[in-house]
C-alpha positions in Angstrom: 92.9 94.5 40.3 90.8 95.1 37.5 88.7 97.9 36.4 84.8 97.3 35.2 84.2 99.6 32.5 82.0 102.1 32.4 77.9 101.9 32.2 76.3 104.3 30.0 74.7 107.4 32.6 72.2 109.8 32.3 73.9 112.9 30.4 73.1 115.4 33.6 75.9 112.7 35.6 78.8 113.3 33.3 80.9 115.4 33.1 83.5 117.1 30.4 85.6 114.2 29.7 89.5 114.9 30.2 91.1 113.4 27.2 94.0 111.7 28.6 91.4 109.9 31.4 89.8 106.6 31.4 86.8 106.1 32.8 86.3 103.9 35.8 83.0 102.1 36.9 81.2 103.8 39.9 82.2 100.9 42.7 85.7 100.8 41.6 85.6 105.0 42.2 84.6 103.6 46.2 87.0 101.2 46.7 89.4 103.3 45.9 88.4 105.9 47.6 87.8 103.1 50.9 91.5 102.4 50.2 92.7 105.6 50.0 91.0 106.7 53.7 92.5 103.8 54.4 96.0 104.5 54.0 95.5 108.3 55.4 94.1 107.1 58.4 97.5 105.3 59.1 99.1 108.5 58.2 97.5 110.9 60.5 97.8 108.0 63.3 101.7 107.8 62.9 101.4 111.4 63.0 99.6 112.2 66.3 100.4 108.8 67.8 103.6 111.0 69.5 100.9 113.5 71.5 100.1 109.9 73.7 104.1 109.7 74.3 104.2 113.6 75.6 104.1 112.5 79.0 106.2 109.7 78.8 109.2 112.0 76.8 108.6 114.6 79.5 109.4 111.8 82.2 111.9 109.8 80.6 113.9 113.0 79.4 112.9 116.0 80.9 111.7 117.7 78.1 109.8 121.0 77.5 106.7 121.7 76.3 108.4 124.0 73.8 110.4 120.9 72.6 107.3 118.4 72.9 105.6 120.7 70.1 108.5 120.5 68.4 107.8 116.7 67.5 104.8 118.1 66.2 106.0 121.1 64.2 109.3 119.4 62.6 106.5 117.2 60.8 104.4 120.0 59.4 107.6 121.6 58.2 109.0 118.3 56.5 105.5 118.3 55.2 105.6 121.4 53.9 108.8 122.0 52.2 108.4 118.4 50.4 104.8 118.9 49.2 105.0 120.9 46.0 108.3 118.9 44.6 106.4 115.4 45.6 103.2 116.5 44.0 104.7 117.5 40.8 106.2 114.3 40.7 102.9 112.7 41.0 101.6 114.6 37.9 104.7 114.1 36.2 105.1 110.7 36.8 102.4 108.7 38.6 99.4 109.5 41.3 99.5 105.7 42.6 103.3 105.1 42.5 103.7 108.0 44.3 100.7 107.4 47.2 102.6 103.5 47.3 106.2 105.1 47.6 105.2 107.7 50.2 103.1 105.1 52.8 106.3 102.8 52.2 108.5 105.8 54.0 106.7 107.5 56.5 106.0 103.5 58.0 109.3 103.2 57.8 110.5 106.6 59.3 107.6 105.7 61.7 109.4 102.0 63.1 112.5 104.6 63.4 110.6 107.6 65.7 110.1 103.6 68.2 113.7 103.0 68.4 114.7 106.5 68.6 117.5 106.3 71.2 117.4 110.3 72.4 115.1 113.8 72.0 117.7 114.6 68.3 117.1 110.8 66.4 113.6 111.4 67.5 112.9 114.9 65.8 114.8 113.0 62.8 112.8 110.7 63.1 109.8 113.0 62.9 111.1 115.0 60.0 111.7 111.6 57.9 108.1 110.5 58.5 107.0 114.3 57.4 109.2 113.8 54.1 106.8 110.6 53.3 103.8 112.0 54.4 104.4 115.0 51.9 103.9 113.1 49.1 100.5 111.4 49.7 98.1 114.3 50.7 98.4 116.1 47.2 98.7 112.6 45.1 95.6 110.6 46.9 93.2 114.5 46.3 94.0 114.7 42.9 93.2 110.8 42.6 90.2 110.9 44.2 89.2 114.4 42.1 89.9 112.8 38.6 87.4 109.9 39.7 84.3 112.0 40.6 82.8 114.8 39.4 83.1 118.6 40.8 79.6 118.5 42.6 81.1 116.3 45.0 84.6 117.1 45.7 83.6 119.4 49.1 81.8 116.4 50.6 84.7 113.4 49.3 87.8 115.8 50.1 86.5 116.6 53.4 85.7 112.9 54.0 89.2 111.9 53.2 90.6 114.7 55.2 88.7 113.2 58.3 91.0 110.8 58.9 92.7 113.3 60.2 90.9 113.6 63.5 90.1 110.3 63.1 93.6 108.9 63.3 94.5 111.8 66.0 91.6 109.6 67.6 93.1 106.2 67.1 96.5 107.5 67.7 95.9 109.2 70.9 93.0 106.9 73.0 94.7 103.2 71.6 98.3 104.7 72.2 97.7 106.7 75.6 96.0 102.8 76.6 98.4 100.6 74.8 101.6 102.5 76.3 100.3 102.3 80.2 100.3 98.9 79.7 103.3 98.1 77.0 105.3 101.2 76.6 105.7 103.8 73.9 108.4 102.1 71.9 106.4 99.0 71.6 103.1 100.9 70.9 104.9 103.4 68.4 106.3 100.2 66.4 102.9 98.5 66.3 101.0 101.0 64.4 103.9 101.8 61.7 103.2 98.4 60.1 99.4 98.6 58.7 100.7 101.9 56.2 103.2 99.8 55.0 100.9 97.2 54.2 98.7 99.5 52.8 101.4 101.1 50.5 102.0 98.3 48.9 98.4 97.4 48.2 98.0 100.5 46.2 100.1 99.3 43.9 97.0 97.9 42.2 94.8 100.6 41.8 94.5 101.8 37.9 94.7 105.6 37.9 92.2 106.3 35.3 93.9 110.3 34.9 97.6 108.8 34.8 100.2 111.1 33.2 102.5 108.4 31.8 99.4 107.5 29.7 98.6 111.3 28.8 102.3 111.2 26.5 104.7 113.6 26.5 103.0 116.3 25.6 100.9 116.8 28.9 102.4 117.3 32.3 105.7 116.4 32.0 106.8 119.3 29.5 105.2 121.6 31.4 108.1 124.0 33.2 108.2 124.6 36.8 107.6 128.2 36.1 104.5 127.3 34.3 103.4 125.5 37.1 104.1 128.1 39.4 102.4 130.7 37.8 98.9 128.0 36.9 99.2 127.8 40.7 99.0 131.2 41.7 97.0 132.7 38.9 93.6 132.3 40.4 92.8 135.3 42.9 90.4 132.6 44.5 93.1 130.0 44.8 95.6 132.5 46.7 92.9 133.9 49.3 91.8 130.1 49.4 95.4 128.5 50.6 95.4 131.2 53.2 92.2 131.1 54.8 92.4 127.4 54.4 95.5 127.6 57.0 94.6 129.9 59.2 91.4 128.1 60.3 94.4 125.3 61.0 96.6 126.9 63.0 93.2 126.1 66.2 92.6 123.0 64.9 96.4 121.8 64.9 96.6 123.7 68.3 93.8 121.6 70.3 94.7 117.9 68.5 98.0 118.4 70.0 97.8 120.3 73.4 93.9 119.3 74.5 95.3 116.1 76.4 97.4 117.9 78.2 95.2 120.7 79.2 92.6 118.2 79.9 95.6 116.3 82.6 96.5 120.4 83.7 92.6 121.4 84.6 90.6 118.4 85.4 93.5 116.2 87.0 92.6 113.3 84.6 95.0 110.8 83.7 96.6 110.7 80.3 94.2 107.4 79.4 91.2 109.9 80.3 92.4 112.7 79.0 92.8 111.1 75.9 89.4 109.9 75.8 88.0 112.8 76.9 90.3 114.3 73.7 88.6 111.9 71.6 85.2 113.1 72.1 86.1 116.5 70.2 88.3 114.7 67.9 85.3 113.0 66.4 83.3 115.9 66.2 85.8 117.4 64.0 85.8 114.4 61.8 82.3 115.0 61.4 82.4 118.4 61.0 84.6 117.8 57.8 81.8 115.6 56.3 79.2 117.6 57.3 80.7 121.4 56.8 82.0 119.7 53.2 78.7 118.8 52.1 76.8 121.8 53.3 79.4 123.6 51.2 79.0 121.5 48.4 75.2 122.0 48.8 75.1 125.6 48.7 77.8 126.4 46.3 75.2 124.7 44.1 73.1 127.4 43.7 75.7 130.4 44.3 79.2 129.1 43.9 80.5 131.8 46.1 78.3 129.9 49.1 80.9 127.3 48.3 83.2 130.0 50.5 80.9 131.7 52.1 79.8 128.9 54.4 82.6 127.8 55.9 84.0 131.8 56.4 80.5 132.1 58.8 81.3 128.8 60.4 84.8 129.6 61.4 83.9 133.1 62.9 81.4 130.8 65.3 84.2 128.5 66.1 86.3 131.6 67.1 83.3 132.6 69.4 82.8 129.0 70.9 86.4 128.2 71.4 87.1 131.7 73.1 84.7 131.8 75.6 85.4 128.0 76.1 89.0 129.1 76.8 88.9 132.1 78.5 85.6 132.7 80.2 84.1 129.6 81.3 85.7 127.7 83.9 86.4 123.8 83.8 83.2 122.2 83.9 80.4 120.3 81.7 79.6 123.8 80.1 83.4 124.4 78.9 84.0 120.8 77.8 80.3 121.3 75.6 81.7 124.9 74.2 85.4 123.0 73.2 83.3 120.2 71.2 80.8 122.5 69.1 84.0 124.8 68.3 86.1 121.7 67.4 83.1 121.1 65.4 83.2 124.3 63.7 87.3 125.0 63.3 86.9 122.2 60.4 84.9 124.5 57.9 87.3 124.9 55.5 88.9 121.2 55.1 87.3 120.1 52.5 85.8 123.2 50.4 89.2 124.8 50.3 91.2 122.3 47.9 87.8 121.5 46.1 87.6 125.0 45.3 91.8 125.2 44.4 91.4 121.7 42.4 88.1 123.9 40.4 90.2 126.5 39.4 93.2 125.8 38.1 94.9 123.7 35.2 93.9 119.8 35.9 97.3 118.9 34.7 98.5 120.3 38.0 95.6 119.3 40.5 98.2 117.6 42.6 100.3 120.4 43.0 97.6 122.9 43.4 97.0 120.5 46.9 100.7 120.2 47.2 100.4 124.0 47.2 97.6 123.9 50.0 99.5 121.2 52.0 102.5 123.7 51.9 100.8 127.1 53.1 99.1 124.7 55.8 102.1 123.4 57.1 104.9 125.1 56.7 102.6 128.5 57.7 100.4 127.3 59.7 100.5 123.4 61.4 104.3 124.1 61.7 103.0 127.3 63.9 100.3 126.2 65.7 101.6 123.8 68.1 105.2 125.0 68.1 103.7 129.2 69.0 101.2 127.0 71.7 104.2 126.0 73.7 106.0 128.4 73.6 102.7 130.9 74.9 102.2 127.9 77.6 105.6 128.1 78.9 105.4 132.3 79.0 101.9 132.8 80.4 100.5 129.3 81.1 98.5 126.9 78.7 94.8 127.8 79.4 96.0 131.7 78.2 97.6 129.9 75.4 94.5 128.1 74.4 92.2 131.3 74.9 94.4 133.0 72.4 95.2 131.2 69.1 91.1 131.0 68.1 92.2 134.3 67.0 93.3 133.4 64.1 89.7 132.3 63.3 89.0 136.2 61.9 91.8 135.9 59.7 91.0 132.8 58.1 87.5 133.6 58.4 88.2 137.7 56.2 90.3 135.3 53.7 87.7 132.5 53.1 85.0 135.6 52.2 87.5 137.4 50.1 88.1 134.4 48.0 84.1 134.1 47.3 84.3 137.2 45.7 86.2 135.6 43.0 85.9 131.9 42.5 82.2 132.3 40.1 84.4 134.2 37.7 87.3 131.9 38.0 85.2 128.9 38.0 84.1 130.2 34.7 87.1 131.1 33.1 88.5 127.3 34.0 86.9 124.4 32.0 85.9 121.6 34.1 88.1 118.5 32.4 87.1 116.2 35.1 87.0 112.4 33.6 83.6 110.9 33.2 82.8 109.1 36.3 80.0 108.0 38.7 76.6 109.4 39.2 74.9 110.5 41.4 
C-alpha cells in the first residue's frame, strides 16, 4: 500500500517532529486508523462472543457461574501478564508486525475455544486467545498516537477503544441469534476468520514511527530497567493506570453478567436478553467517543480538565448504576438508570492512555499502554467478572450487581489525584509526536 507524502500545513497543525518518524498524508492517518478499529472490533468480538455460549456451557456441562466468569477472567489475565513483554516487542521491533502477528493468534486460539472438547481445553483455549490479544492493544495505540497529534488522542483512543462494546455488541446479539439456530461451535468458528484476514492485511500498512528505521541507537538499546523506571516515573501516569482500572472493574462486570441478569429478572430469553444487553452496550461505545472528546476539549484550556472530567463522570455512574441495582425494581425506570450509567462507567477509556502516552518517553508509548492493558487486566478485568460470580453464587446476582459500582469512588479519588500532576508532567515531557494531519 503506498503512502502519499505529506502536504505542506498551517504551522498551528504540526506538531514537534519525532526524528526517527515519517510523515504520512492525512487520509492515509484514517485508513489506517479504519483498519485498525477494524481489526479490534474482531478482537473484542472473539472475546465476548463466549458470554452468548454461557447458557449453552451451563446446559451442556453443568457449569457454575463461578466457572462461567472464569472464561472471562483467564482472558484478562493472559492479557495482562503478556502485555508489557509484547509491547516492548513492538517498540523494539515493529508496531505493524506485531498488530499482524497478534490478530493471526488470537483467530487462531479463537477456531480452538469452537472445538474445545470439555470446560479445561476451553479455558486454554481462552488463555491462548488472551496471549494474542495482549499484543495488539498497546501496538495499534501507540500506532495510531505516532500518526496524530496530542490534541486528539482522547477523542481517537477512545474511538478505537469502542470497539470494545461494540464487538461485546456483535459478539453477544449475532452469537446469542446465530447459536439458537446453528450452535455455539459453529457460531464460535464463524467469527474467528474475519481477524485473521484482517491480520494479514496489516501487513501493508507503513508505520511512519517504526523502530527498525529509528537504528540502533533508539529503542532497542534501551534496558528493561530503563523502561521500567520511564514507565513509572510520571506521578500522573501511576494514579492514571489505577483509576483507569478501577472504573473497569463495572464496566467488565455488566458486559459479562447483564444478559444473564437480564434472563434472571425479566424472564427474557437469551436472544432478548442479549438485545436488551445491546442497548447499553452501545451507549458505552458512545460514551467513549463522546467522554474522549469532551476530555480532549477541556484539557485544552486546563490540562488537568483532561482528568478531571472523567473523575466527575464516574462518581455519576456510581450513582446511576447503584440505585439502578439496588433500589429500583425491574422496570422501564431501572433498565433507563443501567444505560445512562453504562454510559458514564466509560469516562476514563480514552483520556487515560492519552494522558500515559503524553507523559512519558515516546520510545516506549507502546509499553506505557502495555502498562495500562496490564493494571486493567490482570487487576481489574481479571476481577471483575471472576469477584461477580463468585458474589452471585454467595448472595445472589442483583446484590452482586448493586455492589461492584463501588469501585466507581476509587477510580473516581485516583483519576482526580492524577490531575494534580499531569500540567507539570506534561511540561516536563516534550511532545515528539510526528508531523501529521490537521485539523
Amino acid at each position: 500500500m503506498g503512502t502519499p507524502s505529506l502536504p505542506r500545513e498551517r504551522d498551528e497543525d504540526i506538531e514537534e517532529a519525532d526524528p526517527s518518524a515519517s510523515p504520512v498524508s492525512r487520509r492515509y492517518a484514517w485508513i489506517v486508523f479504519a483498519l485498525a478499529f477494524a481489526l479490534a472490533l474482531t478482537d473484542f468480538i472473539d472475546r465476548q462472543i463466549i458470554v452468548a455460549a454461557f447458557p449453552y456451557l451451563r446446559k451442556e456441562w453443568g457449569l457454575s457461574d463461578t466457572q462461567l466468569g472464569a472464561l472471562m477472567s483467564v482472558v484478562s489475565v493472559t492479557v495482562a501478564l503478556g502485555a508489557l513483554p509484547l509491547a516492548r516487542l513492538a517498540d523494539r521491533w515493529s508496531r505493524v508486525k506485531s498488530i499482524a502477528l497478534m490478530g493471526s493468534a488470537w483467530s487462531v486460539a479463537a477456531l480452538g475455544c469452537a472445538v474445545s472438547t470439555g470446560y479445561a481445553p476451553l479455558v486454554a483455549a481462552r488463555a491462548a486467545l488472551g496471549v494474542g490479544e495482549a499484543g495488539y492493544g498497546p501496538a495499534g495505540g501507540a500506532l495510531i498516537a505516532g500518526m496524530f497529534p496530542r490534541r486528539l488522542r482522547a477523542t481517537l483512543i477512545g474511538a478505537l477503544q469502542a470497539a470494545a462494546p461494540l464487538g461485546a455488541v456483535i459478539g453477544v446479539v449475532f452469537g446469542s441469534l446465530m447459536m439458537s439456530h446453528l450452535g455455539w461451535r459453529t457460531t464460535l468458528a464463524v467469527f474467528a476468520a474475519p481477524g485473521l484476514l484482517l491480520a494479514l492485511l496489516f501487513l501493508r500498512v507503513r508505520d511512519p514511527h517504526n523502530p527498525a528505521r529509528a537504528g540502533a541507537a533508539t529503542a532497542p538499546t534501551v534496558g528493561v530497567r530503563a523502561v521500567t523506571t520511564e514507565l513509572f516515573r510520571s506521578r500522573t501516569a501511576v494514579s492514571a493506570y489505577f483509576g483507569g482500572a478501577l472504573q473497569l472493574v463495572v464496566l467488565s462486570t455488566l458486559y459479562a453478567w447483564l444478559p444473564s441478569y437480564l434472563t434472571a429478572e425479566y424472564d427474557y430469553s437469551e436472544a432478548r436478553a442479549g438485545a436488551v444487553s445491546a442497548v447499553a452496550i452501545i451507549a458505552s461505545a458512545f460514551g467513549t467517543v463522546v467522554l474522549g472528546n469532551l476530555a480532549d476539549r477541556a484539557g485544552a484550556a486546563r490540562s488537568a480538565d483532561k482528568l478531571r472530567v472523567p473523575a466527575l463522570v464516574t462518581l455519576a455512574a456510581l450513582v446511576l448504576l447503584t440505585a439502578a441495582f439496588a433500589w429500583i425494581p425491574p422496570g422501564p425506570l431501572q433498565l433507563c438508570l443501567i444505560v445512562a450509567g453504562t454510559f458514564c462507567v466509560t469516562s476514563a477509556v480514552g483520556p487515560v492512555p492519552a494522558v500515559v502516552i503524553d507523559v512519558v518517553s515516546p520510545a516506549v508509548r507502546a509499553s506505557a499502554i502495555g502498562m495500562v492493558a496490564l493494571v486493567n487486566n490482570l487487576f481489574v478485568l481479571a476481577v471483575g467478572p471472576l469477584l461477580t460470580g463468585w458474589l452471585s453464587d454467595t448472595y445472589g446476582l442483583p446484590t452482586a450487581l448493586a455492589l461492584m459500582p463501588l469501585c466507581c469512588a476509587a477510580s473516581a479519588a485516583a483519576l482526580w489525584h492524577a490531575s494534580r500532576t499531569y500540567g507539570r508532567d506534561l511540561n516536563q515531557q516534550p511532545d515528539n509526536a510526528p508531523p501529521t494531519i490537521a485539523r
